[in-house]
C-alpha positions as CSV (number, residue, x, y, z in Angstrom):
1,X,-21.8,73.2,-25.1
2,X,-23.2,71.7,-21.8
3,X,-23.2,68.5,-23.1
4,X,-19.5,68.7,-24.3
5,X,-18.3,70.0,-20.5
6,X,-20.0,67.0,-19.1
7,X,-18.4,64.8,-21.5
8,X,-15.7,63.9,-19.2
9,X,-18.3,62.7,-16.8
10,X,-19.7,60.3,-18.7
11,X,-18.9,56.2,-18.8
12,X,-18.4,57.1,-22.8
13,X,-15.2,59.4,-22.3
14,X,-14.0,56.4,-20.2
15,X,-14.5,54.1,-22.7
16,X,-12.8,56.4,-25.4
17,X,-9.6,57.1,-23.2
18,X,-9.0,53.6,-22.6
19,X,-9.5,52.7,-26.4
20,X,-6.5,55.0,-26.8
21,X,-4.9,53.6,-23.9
22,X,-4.7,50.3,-25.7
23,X,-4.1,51.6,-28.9
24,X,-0.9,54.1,-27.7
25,X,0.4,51.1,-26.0
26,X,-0.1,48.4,-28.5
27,X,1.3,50.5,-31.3
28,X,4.4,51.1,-28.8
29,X,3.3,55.1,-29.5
30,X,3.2,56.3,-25.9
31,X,6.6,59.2,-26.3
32,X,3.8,60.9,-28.9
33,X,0.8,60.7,-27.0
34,X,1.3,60.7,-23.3
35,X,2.1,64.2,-23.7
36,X,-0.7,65.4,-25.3
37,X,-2.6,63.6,-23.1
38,X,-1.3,65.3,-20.0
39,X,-1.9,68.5,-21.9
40,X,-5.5,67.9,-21.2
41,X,-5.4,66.6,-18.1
42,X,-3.7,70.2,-16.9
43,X,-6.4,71.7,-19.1
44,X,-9.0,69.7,-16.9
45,X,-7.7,71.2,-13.8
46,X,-7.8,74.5,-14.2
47,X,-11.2,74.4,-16.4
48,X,-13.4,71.8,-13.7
49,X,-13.8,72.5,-10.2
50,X,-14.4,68.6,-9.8
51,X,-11.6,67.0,-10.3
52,X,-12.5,63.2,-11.0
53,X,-12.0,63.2,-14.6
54,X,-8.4,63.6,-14.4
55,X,-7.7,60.8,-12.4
56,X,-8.9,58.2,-15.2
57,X,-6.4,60.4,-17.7
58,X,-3.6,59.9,-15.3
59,X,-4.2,56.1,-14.6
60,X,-4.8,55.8,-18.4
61,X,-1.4,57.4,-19.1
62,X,0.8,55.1,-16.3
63,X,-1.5,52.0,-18.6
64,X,-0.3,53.6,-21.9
65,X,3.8,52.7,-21.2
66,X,5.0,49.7,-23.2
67,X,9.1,50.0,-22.9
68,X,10.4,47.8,-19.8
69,X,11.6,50.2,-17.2
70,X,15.0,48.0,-16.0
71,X,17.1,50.7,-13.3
72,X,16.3,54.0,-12.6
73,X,18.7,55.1,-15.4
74,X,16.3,53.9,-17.9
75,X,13.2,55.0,-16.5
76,X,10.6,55.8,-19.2
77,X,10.6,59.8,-19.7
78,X,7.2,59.2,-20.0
79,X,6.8,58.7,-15.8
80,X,8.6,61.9,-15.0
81,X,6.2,63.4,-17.4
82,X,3.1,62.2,-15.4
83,X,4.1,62.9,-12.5
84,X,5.5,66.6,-13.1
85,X,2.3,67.5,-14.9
86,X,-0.1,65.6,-12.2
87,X,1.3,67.9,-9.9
88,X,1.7,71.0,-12.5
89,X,-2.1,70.6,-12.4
90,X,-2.9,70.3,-8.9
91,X,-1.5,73.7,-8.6
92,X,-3.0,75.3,-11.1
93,X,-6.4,73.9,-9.8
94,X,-5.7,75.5,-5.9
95,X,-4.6,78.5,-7.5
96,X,-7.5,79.0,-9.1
97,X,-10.3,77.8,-7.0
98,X,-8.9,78.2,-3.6
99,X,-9.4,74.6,-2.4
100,X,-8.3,73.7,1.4
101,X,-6.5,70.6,0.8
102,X,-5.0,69.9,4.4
103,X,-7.1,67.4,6.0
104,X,-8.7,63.9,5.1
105,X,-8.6,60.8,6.5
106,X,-5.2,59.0,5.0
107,X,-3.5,62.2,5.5
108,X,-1.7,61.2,8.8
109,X,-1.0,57.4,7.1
110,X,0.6,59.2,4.1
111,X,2.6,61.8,6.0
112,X,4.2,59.7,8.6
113,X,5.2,56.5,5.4
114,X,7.1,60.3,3.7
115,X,8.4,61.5,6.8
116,X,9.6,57.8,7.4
117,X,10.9,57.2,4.3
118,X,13.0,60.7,4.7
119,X,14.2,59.7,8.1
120,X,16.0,56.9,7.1
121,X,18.3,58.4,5.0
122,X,19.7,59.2,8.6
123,X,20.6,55.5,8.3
124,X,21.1,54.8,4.7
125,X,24.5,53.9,3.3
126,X,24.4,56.3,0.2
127,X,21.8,58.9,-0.2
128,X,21.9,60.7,-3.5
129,X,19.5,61.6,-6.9
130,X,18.1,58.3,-6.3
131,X,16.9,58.5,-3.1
132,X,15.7,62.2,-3.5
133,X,13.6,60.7,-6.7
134,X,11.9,58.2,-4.8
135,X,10.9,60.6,-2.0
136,X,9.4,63.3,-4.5
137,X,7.6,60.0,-5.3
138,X,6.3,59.7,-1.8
139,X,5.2,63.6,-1.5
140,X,3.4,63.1,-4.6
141,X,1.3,59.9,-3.1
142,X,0.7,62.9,-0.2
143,X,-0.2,65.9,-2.1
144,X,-1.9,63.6,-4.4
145,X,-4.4,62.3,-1.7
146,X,-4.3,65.5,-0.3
147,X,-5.8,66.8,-3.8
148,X,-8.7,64.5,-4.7
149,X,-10.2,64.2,-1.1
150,X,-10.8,67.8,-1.2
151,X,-11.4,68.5,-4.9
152,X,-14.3,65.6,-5.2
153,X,-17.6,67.5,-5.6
154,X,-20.0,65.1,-5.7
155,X,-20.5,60.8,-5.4
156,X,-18.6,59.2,-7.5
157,X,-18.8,55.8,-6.6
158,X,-20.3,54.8,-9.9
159,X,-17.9,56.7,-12.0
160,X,-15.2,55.1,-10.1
161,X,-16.1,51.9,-10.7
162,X,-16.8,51.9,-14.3
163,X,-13.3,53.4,-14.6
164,X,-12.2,50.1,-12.9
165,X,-14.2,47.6,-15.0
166,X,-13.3,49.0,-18.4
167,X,-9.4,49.2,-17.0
168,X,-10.1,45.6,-16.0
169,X,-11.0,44.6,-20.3
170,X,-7.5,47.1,-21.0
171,X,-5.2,45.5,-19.2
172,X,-6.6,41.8,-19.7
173,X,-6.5,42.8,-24.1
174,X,-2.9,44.0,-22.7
175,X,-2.0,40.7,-21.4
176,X,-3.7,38.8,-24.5
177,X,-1.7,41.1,-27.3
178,X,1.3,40.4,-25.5
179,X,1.1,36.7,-26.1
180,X,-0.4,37.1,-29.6
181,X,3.0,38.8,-30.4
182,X,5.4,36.2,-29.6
183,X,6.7,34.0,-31.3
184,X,6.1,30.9,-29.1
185,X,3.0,31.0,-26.6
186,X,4.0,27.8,-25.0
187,X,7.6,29.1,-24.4
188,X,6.9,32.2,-23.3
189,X,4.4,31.1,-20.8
190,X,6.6,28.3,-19.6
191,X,9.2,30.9,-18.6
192,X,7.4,33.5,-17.7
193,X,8.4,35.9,-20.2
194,X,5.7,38.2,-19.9
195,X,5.8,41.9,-19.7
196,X,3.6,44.4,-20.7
197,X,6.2,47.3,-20.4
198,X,4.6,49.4,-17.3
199,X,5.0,46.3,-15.3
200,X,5.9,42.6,-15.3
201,X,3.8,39.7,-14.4
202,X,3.4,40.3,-10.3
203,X,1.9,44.3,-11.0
204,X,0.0,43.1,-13.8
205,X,-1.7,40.2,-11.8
206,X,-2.1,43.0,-8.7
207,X,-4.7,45.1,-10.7
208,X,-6.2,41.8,-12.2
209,X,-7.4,40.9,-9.5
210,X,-8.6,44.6,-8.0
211,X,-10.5,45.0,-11.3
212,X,-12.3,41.1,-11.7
213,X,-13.2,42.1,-8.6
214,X,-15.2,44.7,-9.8
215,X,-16.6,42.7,-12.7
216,X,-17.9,40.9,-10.2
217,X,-19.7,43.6,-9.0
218,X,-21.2,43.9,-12.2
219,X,-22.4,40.8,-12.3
220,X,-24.5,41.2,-9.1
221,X,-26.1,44.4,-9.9
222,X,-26.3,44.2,-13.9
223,X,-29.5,43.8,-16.4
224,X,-27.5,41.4,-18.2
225,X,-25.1,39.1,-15.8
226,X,-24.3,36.8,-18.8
227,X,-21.8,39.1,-20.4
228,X,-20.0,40.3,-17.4
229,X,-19.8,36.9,-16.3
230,X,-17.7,35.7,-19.4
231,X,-15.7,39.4,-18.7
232,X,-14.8,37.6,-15.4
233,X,-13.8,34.9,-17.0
234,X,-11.5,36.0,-19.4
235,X,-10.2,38.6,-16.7
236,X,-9.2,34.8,-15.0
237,X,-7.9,33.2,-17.6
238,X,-5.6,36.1,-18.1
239,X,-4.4,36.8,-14.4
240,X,-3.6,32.6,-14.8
241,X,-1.5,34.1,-17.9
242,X,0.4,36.4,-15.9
243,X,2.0,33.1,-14.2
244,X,2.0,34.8,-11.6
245,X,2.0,32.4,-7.9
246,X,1.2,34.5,-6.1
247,X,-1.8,36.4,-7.8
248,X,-3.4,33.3,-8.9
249,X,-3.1,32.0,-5.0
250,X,-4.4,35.3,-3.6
251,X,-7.5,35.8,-6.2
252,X,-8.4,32.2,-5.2
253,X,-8.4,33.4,-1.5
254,X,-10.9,36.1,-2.4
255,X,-13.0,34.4,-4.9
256,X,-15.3,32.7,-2.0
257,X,-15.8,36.2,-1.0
258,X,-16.7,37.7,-4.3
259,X,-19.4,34.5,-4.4
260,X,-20.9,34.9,-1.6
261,X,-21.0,39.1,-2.3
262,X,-23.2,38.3,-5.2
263,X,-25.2,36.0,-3.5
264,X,-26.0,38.0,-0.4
265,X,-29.5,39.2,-0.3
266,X,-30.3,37.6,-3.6
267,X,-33.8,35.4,-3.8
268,X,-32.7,34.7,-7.3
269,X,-29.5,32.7,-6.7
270,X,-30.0,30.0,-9.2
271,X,-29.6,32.5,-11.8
272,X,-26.2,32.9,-11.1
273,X,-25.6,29.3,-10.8
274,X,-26.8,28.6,-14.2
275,X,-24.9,31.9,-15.2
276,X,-21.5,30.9,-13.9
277,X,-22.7,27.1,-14.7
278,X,-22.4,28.3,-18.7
279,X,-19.4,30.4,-18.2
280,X,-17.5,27.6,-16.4
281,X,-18.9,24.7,-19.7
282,X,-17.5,27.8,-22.2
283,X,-14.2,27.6,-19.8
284,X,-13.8,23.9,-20.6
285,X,-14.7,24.2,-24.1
286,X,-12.0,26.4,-24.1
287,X,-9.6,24.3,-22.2
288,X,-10.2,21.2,-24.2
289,X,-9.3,23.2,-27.7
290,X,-6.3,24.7,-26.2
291,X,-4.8,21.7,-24.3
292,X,-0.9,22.4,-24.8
293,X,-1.2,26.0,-24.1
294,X,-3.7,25.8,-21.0
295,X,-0.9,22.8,-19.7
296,X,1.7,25.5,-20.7
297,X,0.0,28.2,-18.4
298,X,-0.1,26.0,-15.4
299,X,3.9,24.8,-16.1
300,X,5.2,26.8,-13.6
301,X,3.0,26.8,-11.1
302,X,2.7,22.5,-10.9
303,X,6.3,22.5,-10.9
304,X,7.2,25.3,-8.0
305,X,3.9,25.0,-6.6
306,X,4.7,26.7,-3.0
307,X,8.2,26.7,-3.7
308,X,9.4,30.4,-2.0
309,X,11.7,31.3,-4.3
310,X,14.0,32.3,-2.3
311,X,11.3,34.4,-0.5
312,X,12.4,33.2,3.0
313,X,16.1,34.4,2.8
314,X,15.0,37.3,1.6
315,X,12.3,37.7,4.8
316,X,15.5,36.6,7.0
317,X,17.3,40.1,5.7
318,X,14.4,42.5,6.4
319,X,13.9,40.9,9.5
320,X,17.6,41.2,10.4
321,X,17.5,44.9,8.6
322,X,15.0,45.5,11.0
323,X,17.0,44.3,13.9
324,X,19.5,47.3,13.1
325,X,17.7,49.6,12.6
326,X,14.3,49.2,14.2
327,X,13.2,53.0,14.9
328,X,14.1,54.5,11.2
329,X,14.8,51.3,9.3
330,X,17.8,50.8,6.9
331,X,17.3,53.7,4.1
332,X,14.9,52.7,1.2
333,X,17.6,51.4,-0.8
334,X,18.9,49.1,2.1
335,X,17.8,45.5,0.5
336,X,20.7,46.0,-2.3
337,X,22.2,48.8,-3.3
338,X,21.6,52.7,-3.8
339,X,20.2,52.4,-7.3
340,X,18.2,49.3,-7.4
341,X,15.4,49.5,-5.8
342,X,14.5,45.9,-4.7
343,X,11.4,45.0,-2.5
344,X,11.3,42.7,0.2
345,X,8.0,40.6,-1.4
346,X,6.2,41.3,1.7
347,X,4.6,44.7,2.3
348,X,5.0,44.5,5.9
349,X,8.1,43.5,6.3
350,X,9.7,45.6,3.3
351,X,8.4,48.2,4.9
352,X,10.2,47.5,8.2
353,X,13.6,46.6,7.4
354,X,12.9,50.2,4.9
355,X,11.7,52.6,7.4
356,X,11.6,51.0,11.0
357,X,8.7,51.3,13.2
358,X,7.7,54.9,12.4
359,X,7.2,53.7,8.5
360,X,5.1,50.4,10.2
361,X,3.1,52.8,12.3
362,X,1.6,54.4,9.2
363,X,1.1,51.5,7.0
364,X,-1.0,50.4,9.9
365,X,-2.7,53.6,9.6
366,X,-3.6,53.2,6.1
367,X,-4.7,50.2,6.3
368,X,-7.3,51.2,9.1
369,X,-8.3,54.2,7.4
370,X,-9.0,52.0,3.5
371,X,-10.9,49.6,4.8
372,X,-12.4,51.7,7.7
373,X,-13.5,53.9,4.8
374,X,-14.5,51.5,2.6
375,X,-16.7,49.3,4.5
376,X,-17.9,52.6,6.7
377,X,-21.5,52.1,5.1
378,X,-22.9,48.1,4.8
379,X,-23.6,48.8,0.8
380,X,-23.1,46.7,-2.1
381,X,-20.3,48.6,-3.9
382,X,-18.5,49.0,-0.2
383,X,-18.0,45.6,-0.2
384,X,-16.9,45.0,-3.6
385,X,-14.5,48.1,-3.3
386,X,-13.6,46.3,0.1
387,X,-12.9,42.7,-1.6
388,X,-10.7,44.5,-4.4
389,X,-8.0,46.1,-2.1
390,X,-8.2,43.1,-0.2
391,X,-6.6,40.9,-2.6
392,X,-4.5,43.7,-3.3
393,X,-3.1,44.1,0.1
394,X,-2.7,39.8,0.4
395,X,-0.9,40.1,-2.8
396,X,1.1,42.3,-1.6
397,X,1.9,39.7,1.3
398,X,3.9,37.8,-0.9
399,X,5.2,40.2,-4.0
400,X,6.0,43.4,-4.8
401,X,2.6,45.7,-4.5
402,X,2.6,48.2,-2.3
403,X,3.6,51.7,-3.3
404,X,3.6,50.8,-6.8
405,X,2.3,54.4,-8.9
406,X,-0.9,52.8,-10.2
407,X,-1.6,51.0,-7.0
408,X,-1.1,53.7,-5.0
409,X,-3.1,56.1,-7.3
410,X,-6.1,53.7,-7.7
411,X,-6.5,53.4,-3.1
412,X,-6.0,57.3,-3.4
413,X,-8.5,57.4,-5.0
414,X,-11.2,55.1,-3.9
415,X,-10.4,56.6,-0.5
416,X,-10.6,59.7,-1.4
417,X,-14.4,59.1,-3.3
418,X,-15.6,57.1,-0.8
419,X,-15.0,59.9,1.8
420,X,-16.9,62.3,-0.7
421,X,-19.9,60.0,-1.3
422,X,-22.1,62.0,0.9
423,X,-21.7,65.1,-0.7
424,X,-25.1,66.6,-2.2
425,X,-24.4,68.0,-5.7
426,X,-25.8,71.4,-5.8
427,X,-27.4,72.2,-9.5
428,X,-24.4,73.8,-10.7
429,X,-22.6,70.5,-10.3
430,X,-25.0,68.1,-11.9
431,X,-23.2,66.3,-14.7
């Protein structure tokens, strides 16, 4: 009986959620299973005082979604769903145990982007169900931080990280399936066709790169660096998949750091060379089979190569939102229209034109506080952790990133376990 409570704790009941993460979604089964699935996560919460296991179900459920979401009229029901029972369970849990949920480090960041993001309705041009659904999605980022800071009862670092590498193989089989299914690779690459249902090619590219990064954690610090290595690899040749600009350019700004991460302190450095020698000769191999298609990947990228895309009209009008409105900010809706929700491609400046200067204040707040958190002890999975939301936040410099659901779960909760990692797990806590 022991053994079966501690399940959830283990790096096999991450592997076994994510095997039905990939399965739900590639059998386009996710109406039938999500809910079961949040059954037990509201289960978990009242049963477990320590909470961590139910943040891999929920990221594994906001993974499982494989119907495009196009307006907010044809939101999936599935996200209401994990969001309502996210925080159905978070109550339950302080209900029962009594937690004190009202401090942590992000809290202030987290508070004053809600309270911004209310404000400006003050200056919106239509505020309606729309708006009020996107700022319950704002308290829940709150309450949700809130939560797992204070319901963490021991180090998870490790956990957390396995979670990330074997979401890392998901969403890379994700992107791979989705290719296998069409009817012309070459096509669909070339116009940059690809979506995976819970998000297009930019979001899927975002947590690419946060999870290779990872993977490339494992490759420092495991037995066996050969296998993760060719992980990395495929993780790569995948984000490349995503034709995604943006993410490929970003990852390449980080990849210098994630070498000389695994180098650092490492006598034996001409392991890895040979290592990420082999991988890069299996890469070529690889290359040279699949000519056409690898030529195919690259199509759009050689011919808009730093092309904006329009980005700098669109930075113009934030900047000029901002002008207007530079307390407040125009009303979360204020790029076009009061039920498309349109990002400005730059976190920054989205979230200036959005919510003024108080909404800037606490983005600069959380970004202090991550990285402040993250790199608050010199260690080896810091850094990595560091690296990861990194080329998330740089990403999110030039696409749509920020406050995306499982972005803004997966820094809730690395903040949140890296504030816990001191905690000394009493014996009733060992798992």
């Amino acid at each position: 009986m022991k053994k079966l409570k501690n399940f959830p704790y283990t790096v096999w009941f991450l592997i076994l959620l994510s095997s039905i993460t990939l399965i739900v979604w590639t059998l386009q089964i996710e109406e039938y299973v999500i809910p079961i699935v949040l059954l037990v996560m509201i289960i978990f919460c009242v049963i477990y005082e320590d909470t961590m296991p139910t943040i891999a179900i929920i990221l594994n459920a906001m993974f499982m979604g494989s119907r495009a979401m196009t307006d907010f009229q044809a939101v999936p029901l599935s996200i209401y769903m994990v969001m309502g029972a996210s925080m159905f369970g978070f109550v339950l849990h302080l209900i029962k145990y009594k937690e004190n949920v009202l401090h942590g480090k992000m809290v202030l960041g987290f508070s004053m982007t809600a309270i911004a993001m209310a404000l400006s309705c003050f200056n919106a041009d239509v505020v309606d169900i729309h708006t009020f659904f996107f700022l319950c999605i704002a308290v829940c980022y709150v309450f949700g931080y809130m939560f797992y800071a204070n319901t963490l009862k021991k180090d998870h670092t490790d956990y957390l990280l396995k979670m990330m590498l074997i979401l890392g193989i998901v969403v890379s089989l994700q992107v791979l399936i989705f290719y296998l299914r069409v009817e012309d690779i070459q096509v669909a690459l070339e116009l940059k066709q690809i979506h995976l249902g819970w998000g297009m090619s930019n979001y899927v590219a975002t947590y690419l790169i946060m999870f290779t990064a990872i993977t490339f954690y494992y490759i420092k610090t495991a037995k066996i660096k050969i296998t993760w290595v060719f992980v990395a690899i495929f993780e790569m040749v995948m984000l490349v998949f995503t034709e995604s600009r943006g993410g490929m350019v970003m990852f390449a700004a980080i990849l210098p750091l994630l070498f000389l991460a695994i180098l650092w302190k490492d006598k034996n450095w001409w392991k890895y060379l040979i290592t990420f020698g082999v991988g890069a000769v299996g890469l070529g191999i690889f290359a040279i089979l699949n000519y056409d298609l690898v030529t195919s990947a690259f199509f759009r990228f050689e011919n808009l190569l730093f092309d904006d895309s329009g980005r700098f009209e669109i930075y113009v009008d934030a900047i000029e939102k901002f002008k207007a409105n530079p307390i407040f900010g125009g009303g979360i809706f204020v790029r076009q229209g009061a039920t498309v929700f349109n990002m400005y491609h730059n976190t920054i400046l989205h979230v200036l034109a959005t919510t003024g200067l108080v909404g800037f204040t606490g983005l600069m707040i959380q970004f202090w506080n991550q990285f402040k958190t993250t790199l608050g002890k010199f260690k080896v999975n810091n850094i990595f952790l560091a690296i990861s939301l990194l080329g998330a936040n740089l990403h999110g410099m030039v696409d749509n990133v920020y406050f995306l659901p499982q972005y803004m779960i997966l820094l809730i909760i690395i903040v949140a376990v890296k504030e816990n990692e001191n905690i000394i797990t009493l014996p009733s806590q060992k798992m």
